[in-house]
MARBA-3410 file (N, C-alpha, C, O; in Angstrom, 1 decimal):
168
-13.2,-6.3,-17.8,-12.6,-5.8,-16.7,-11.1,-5.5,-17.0,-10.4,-6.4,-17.4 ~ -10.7,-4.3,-16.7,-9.0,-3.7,-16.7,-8.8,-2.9,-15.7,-9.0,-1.7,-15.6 ~ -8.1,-3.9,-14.7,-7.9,-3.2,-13.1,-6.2,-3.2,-13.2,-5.4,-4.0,-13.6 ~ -6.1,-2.1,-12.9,-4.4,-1.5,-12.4,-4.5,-1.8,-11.1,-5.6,-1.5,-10.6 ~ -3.3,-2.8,-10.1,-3.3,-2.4,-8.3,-2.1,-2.0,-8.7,-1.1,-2.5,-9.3
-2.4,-0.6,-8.1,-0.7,-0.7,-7.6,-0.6,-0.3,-5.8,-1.4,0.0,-5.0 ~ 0.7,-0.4,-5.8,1.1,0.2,-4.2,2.4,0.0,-4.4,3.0,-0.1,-5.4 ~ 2.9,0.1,-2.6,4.1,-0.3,-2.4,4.4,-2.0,-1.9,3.6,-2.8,-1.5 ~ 5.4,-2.1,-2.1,5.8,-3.7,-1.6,5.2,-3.9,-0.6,4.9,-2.9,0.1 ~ 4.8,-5.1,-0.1,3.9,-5.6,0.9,2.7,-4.8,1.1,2.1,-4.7,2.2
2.4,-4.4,0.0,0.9,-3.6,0.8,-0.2,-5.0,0.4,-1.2,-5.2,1.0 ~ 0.0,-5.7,-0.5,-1.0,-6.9,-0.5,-1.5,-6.7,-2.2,-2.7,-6.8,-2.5 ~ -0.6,-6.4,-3.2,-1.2,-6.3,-4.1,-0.9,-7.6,-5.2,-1.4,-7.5,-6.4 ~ -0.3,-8.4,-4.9,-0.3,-9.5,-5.4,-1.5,-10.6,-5.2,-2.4,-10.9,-6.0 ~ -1.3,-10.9,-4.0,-2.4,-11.2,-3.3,-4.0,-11.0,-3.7,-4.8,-11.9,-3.9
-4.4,-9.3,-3.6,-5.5,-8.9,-4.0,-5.5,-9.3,-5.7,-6.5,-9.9,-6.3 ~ -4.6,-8.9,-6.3,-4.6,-9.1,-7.9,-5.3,-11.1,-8.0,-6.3,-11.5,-8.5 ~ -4.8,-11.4,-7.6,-4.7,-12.9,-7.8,-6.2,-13.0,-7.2,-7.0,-13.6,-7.9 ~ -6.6,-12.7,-6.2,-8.0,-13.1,-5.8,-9.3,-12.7,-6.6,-10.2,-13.5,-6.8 ~ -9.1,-11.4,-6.9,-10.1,-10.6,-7.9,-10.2,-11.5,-9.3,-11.3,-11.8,-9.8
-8.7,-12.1,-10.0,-8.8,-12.9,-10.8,-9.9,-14.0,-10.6,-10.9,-14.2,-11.2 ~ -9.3,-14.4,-9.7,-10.1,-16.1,-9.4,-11.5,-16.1,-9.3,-12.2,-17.1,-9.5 ~ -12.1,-14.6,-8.9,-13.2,-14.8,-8.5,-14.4,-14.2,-9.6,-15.7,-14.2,-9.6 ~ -13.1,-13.8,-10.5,-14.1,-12.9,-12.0,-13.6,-13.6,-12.7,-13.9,-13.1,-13.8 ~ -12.9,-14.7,-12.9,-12.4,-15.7,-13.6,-11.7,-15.0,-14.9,-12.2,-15.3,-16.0
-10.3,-14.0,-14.8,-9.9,-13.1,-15.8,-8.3,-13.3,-15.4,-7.9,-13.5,-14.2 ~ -7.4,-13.3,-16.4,-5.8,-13.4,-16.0,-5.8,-12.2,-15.7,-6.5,-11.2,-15.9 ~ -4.4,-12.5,-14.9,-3.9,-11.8,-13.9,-2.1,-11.9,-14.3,-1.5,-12.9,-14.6 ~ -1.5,-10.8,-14.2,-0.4,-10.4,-14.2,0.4,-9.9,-13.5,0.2,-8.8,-13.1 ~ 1.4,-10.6,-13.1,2.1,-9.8,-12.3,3.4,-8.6,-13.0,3.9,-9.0,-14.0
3.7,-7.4,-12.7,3.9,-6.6,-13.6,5.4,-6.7,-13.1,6.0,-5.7,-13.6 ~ 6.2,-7.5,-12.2,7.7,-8.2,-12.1,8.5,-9.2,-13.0,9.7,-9.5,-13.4 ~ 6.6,-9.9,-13.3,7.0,-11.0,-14.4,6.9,-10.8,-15.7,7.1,-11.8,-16.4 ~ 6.5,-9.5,-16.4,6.6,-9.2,-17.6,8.0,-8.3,-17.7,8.3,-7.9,-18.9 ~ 8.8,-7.9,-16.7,9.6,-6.8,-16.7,10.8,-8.1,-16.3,12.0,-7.7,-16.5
10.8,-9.2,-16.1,12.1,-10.0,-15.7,11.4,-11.2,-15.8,10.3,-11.5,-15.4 ~ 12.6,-11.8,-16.5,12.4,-13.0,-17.3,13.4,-13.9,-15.7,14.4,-13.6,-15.0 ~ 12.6,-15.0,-15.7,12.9,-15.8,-14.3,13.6,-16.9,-14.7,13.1,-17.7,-15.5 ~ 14.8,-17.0,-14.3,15.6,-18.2,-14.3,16.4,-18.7,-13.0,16.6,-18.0,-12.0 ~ 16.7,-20.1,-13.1,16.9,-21.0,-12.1,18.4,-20.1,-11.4,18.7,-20.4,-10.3
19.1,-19.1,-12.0,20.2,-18.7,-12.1,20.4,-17.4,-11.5,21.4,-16.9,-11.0 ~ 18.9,-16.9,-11.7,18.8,-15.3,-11.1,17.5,-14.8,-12.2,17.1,-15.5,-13.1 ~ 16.9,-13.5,-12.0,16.6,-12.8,-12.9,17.2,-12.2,-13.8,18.3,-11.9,-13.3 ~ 17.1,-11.8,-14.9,17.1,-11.5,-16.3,16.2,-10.1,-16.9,15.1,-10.3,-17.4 ~ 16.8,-9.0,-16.8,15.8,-8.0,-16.9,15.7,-7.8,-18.6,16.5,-7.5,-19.4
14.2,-8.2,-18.7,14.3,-7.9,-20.4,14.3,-6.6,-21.1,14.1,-5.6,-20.5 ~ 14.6,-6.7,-22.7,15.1,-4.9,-22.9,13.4,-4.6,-23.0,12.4,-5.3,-23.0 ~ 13.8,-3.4,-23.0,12.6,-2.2,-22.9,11.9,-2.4,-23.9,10.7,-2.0,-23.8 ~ 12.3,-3.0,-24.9,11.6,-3.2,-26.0,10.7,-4.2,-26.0,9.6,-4.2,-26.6 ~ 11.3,-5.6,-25.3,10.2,-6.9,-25.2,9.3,-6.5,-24.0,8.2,-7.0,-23.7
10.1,-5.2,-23.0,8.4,-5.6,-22.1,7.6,-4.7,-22.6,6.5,-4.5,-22.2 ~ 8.2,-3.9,-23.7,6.8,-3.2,-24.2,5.6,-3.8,-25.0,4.4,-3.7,-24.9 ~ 6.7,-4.7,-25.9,6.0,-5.8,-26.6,4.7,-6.6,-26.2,3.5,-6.6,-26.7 ~ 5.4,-7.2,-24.7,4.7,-7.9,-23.7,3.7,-7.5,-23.5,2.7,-8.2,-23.7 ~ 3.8,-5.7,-22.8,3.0,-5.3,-22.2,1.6,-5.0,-22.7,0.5,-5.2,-22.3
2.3,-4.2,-24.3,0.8,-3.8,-25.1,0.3,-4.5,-25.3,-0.8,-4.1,-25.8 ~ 0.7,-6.5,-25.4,-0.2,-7.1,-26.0,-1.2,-8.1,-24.8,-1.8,-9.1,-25.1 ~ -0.9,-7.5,-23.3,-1.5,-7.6,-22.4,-2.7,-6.6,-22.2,-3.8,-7.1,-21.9 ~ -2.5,-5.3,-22.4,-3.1,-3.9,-22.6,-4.0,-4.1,-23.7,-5.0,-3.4,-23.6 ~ -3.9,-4.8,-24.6,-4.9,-4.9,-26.0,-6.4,-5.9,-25.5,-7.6,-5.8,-25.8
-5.4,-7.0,-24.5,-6.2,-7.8,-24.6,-7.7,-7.6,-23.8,-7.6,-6.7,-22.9 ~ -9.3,-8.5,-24.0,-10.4,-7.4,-23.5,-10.3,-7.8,-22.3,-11.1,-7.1,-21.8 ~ -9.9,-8.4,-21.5,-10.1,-8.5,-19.7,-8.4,-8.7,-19.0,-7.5,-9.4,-19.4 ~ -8.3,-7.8,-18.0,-6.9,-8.0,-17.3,-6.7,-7.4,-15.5,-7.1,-6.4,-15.0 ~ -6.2,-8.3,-15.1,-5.6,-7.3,-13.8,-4.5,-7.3,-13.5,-4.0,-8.4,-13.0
-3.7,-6.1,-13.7,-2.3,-6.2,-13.9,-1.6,-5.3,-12.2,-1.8,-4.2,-11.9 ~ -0.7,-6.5,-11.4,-0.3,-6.0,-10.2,1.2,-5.4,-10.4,1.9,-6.1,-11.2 ~ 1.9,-4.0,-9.7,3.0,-3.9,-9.4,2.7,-2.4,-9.1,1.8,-1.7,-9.4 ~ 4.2,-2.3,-8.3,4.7,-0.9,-8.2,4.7,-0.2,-9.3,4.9,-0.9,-10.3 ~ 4.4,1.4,-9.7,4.8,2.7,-10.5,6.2,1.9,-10.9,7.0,1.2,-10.2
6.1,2.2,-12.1,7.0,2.1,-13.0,7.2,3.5,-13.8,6.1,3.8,-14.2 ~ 8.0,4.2,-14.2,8.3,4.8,-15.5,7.8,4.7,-16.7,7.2,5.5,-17.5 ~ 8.2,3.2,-16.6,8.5,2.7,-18.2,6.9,2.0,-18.7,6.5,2.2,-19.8 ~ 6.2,1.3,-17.7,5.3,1.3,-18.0,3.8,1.8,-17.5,2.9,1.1,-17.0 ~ 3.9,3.5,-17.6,2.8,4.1,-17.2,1.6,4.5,-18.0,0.6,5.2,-17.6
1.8,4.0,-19.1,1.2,4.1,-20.5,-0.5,3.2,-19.8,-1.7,3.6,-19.9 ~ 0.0,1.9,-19.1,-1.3,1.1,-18.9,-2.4,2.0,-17.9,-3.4,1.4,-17.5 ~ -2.2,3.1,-17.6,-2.8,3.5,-17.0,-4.2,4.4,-18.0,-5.1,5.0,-17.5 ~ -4.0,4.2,-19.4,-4.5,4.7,-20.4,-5.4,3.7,-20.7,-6.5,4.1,-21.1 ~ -5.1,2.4,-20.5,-5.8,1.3,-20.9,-7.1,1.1,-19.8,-8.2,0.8,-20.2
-6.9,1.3,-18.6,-7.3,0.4,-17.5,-8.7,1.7,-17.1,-8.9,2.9,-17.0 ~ -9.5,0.2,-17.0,-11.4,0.9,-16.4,-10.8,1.6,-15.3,-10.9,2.8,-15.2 ~ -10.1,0.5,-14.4,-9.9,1.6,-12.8,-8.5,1.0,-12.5,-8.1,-0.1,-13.0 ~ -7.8,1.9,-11.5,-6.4,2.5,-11.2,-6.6,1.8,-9.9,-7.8,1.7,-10.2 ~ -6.5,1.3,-9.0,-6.2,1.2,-8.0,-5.5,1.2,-7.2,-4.9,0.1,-7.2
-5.0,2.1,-6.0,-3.8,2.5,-5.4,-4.1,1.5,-3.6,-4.9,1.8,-2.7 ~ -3.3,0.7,-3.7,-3.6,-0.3,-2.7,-2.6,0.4,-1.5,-1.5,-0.2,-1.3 ~ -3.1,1.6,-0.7,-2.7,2.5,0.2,-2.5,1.7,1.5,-2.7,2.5,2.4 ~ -2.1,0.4,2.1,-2.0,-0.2,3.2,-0.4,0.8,4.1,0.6,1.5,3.8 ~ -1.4,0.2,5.5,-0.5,0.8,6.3,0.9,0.6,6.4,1.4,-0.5,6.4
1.8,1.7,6.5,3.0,1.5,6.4,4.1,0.5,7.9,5.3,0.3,7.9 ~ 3.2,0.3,8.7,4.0,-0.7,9.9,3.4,-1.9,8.9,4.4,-2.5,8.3 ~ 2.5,-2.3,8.7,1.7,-3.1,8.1,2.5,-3.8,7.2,2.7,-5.0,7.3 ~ 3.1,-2.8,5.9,3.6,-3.2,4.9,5.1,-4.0,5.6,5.5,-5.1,5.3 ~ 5.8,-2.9,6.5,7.1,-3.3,6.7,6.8,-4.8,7.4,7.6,-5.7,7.1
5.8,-5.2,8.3,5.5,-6.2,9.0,5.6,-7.6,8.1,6.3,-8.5,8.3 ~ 4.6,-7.4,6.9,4.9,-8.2,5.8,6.0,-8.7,5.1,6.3,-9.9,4.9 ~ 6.7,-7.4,4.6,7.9,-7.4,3.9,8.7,-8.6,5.1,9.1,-9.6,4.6 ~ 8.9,-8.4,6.5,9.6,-9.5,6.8,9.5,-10.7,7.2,10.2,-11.6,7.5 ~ 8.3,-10.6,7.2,7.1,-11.9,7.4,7.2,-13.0,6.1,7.6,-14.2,6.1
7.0,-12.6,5.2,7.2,-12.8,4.0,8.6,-13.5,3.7,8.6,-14.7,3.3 ~ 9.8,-12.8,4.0,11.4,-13.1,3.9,11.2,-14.1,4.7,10.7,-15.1,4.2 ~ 11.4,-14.3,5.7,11.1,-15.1,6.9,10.6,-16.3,6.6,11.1,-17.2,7.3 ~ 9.4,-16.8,5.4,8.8,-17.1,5.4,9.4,-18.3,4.0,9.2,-19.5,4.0 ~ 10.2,-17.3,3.0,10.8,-17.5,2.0,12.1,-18.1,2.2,12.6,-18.9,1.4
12.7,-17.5,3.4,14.3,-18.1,3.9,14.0,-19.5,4.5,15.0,-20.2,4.5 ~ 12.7,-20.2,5.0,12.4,-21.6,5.5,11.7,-22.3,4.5,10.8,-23.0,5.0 ~ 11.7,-22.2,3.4,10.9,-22.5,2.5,8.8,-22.9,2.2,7.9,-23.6,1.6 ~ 8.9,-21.7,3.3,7.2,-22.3,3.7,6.5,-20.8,2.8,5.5,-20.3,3.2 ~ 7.0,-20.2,1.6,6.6,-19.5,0.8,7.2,-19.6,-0.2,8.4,-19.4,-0.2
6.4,-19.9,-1.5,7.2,-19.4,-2.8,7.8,-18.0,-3.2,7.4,-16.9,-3.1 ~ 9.0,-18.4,-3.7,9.7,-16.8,-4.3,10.3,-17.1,-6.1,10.7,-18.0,-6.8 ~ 10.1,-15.7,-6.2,10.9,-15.6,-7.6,12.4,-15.3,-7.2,13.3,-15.9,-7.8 ~ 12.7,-14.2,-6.3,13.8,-13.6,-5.9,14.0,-14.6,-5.1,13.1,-15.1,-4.6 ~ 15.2,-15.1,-5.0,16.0,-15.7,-3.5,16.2,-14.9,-2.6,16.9,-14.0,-2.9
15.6,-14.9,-1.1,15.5,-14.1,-0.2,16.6,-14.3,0.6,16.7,-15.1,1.5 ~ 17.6,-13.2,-0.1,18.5,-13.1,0.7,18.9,-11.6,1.6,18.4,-10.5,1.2 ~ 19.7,-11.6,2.4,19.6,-10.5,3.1,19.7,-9.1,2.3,18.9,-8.1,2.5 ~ 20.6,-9.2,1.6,20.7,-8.3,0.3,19.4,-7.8,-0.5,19.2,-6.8,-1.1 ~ 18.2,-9.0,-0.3,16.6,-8.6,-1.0,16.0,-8.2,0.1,15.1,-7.4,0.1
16.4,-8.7,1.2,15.4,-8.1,2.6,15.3,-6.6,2.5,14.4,-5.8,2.5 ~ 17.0,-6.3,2.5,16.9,-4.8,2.7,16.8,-4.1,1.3,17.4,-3.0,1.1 ~ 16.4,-4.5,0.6,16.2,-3.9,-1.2,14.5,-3.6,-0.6,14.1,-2.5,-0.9 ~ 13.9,-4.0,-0.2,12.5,-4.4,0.1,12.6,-3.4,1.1,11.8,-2.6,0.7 ~ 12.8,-3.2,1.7,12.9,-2.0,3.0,13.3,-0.6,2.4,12.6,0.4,2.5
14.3,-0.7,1.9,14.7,0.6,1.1,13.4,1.0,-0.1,13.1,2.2,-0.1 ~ 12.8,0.4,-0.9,11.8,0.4,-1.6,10.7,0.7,-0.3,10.6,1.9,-0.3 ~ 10.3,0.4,0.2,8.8,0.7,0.9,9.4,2.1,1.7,8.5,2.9,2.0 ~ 10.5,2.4,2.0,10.5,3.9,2.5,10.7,4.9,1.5,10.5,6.1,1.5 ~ 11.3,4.1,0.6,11.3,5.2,-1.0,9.8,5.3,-1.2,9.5,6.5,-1.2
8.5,4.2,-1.5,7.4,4.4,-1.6,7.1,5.9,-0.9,6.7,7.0,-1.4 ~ 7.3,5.6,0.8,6.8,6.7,1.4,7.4,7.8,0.8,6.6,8.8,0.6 ~ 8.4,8.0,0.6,8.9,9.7,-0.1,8.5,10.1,-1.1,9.0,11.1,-1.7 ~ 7.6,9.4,-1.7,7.6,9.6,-3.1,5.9,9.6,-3.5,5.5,10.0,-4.6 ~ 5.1,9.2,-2.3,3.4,8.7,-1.9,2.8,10.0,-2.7,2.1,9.9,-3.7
2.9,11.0,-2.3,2.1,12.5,-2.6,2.1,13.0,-3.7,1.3,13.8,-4.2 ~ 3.6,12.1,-4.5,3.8,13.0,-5.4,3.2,11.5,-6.8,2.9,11.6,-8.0 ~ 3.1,10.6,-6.2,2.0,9.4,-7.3,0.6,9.7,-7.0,-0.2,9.8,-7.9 ~ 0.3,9.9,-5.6,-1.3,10.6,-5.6,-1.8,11.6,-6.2,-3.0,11.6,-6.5 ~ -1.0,12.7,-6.5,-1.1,13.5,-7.5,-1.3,13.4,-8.9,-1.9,14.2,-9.7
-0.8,12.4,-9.1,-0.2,11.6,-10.6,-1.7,11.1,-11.2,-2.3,11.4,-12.2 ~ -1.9,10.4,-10.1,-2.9,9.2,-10.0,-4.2,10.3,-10.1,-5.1,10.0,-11.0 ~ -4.3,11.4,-9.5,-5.1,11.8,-9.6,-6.0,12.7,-11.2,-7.1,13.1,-11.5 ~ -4.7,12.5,-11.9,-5.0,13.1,-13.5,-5.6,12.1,-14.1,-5.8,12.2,-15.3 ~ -5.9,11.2,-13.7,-6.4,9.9,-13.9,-8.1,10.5,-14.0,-8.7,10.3,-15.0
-8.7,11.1,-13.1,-10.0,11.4,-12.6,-11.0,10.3,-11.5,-10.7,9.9,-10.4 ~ -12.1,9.9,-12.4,-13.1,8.9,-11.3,-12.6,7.1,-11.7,-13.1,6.1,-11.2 ~ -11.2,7.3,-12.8,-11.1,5.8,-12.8,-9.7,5.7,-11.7,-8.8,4.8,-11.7 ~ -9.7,6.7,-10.9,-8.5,6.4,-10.1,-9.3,6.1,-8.4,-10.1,6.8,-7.8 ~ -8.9,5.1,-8.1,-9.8,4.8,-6.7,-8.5,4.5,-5.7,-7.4,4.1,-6.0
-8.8,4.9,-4.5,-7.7,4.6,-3.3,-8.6,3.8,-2.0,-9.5,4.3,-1.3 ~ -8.0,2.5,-2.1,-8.3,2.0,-0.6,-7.2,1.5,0.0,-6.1,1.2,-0.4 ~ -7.7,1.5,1.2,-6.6,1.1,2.4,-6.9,-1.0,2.9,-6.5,-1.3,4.0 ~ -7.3,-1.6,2.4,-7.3,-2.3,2.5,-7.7,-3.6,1.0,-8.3,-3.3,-0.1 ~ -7.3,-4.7,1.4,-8.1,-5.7,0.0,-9.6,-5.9,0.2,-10.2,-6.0,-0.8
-10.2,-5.9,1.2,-11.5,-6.0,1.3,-12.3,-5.0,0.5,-13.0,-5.2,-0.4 ~ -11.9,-3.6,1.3,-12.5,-2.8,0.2,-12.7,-3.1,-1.0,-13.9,-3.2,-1.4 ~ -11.5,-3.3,-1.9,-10.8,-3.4,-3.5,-12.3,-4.5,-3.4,-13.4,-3.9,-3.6 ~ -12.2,-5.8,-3.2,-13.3,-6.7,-3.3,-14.6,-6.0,-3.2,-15.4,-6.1,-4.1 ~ -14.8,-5.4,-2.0,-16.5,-4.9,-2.3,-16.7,-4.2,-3.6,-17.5,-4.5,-4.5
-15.9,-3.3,-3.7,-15.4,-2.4,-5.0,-16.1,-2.9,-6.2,-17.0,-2.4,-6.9 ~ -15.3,-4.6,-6.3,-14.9,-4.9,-8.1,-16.6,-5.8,-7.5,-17.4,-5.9,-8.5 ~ -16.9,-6.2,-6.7,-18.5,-6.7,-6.4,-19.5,-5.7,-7.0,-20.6,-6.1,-7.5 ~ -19.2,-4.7,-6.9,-20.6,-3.8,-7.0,-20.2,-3.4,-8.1,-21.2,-3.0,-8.8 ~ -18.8,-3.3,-8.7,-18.9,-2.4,-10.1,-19.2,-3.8,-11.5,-19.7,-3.6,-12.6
-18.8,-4.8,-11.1,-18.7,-6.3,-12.2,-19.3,-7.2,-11.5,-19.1,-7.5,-10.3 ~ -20.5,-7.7,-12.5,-21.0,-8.5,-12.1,-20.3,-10.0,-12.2,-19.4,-9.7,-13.0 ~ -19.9,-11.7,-11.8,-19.6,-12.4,-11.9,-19.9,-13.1,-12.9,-19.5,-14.2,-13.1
END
């Protein structure tokens, strides 16, 4: 199994990545944590060259589900991967999250990599409306992909999805 989720922030693709892992028993990646190296200090963005490193020897390997936003830099895994999946959640939805989430992170009743500070609240807001300006023109993208590119609007879907196409 080589599942791409992507979306925008808060659409649930962390989340979904990590469940599908557990339940097909396959690592799971988060594609923030191969692009920035986490310290007690701040993040650390690695050069282009280690997350390439990183990346292809994630992309080599035979089972993966790799979660994050469109990247640039690494759009190559889209060459690797059985299916694409574009995790399309609603956009009040997402923003709903995004501050649910902060909220959640500023009282310590959720884990973070980032320190949720006001400065990441609205980095996270600015990002999910950049998503939207930008939605038509990755569906398009996505679409040169052919029948390994799939779009749902929810995680449930994605789950019936990887049920019927992999067996356990």
């Amino acid at each position: 199994m080589k599942i791409d989720i992507i979306g925008a922030v808060g659409s649930g693709k962390t989340t979904l990545a990590h469940k599908i892992a557990k339940e097909f028993h396959i690592p799971c990646y988060e594609q923030d944590n191969v692009v920035w190296i986490r310290t007690s200090k701040g993040d650390v963005r690695r050069t282009d060259d280690e997350i390439e490193k990183i990346f292809f020897d994630i992309l080599e390997s035979e089972n993966w589900i790799i979660e994050g936003s469109p990247r640039k830099l690494l759009k190559k895994r889209y060459e690797y991967s059985e299916y694409i999946i574009f995790l399309d959640t609603n956009s009040l939805l997402r923003l709903y999250r995004i501050l649910r989430r902060w909220i959640r992170q500023r009282f310590g009743r959720e884990a973070y990599n980032t320190k949720p500070t006001l400065k990441f609240l609205w980095m996270n807001i600015k990002w999910h409306y950049e998503f939207n300006n930008e939605k038509k023109l990755l569906m398009t993208e996505l679409l040169q992909c052919g029948e390994r590119y799939k779009r749902f609007t929810n995680g449930r879907e994605v789950m019936d999805f990887c049920s019927s196409e992999y067996k356990k």
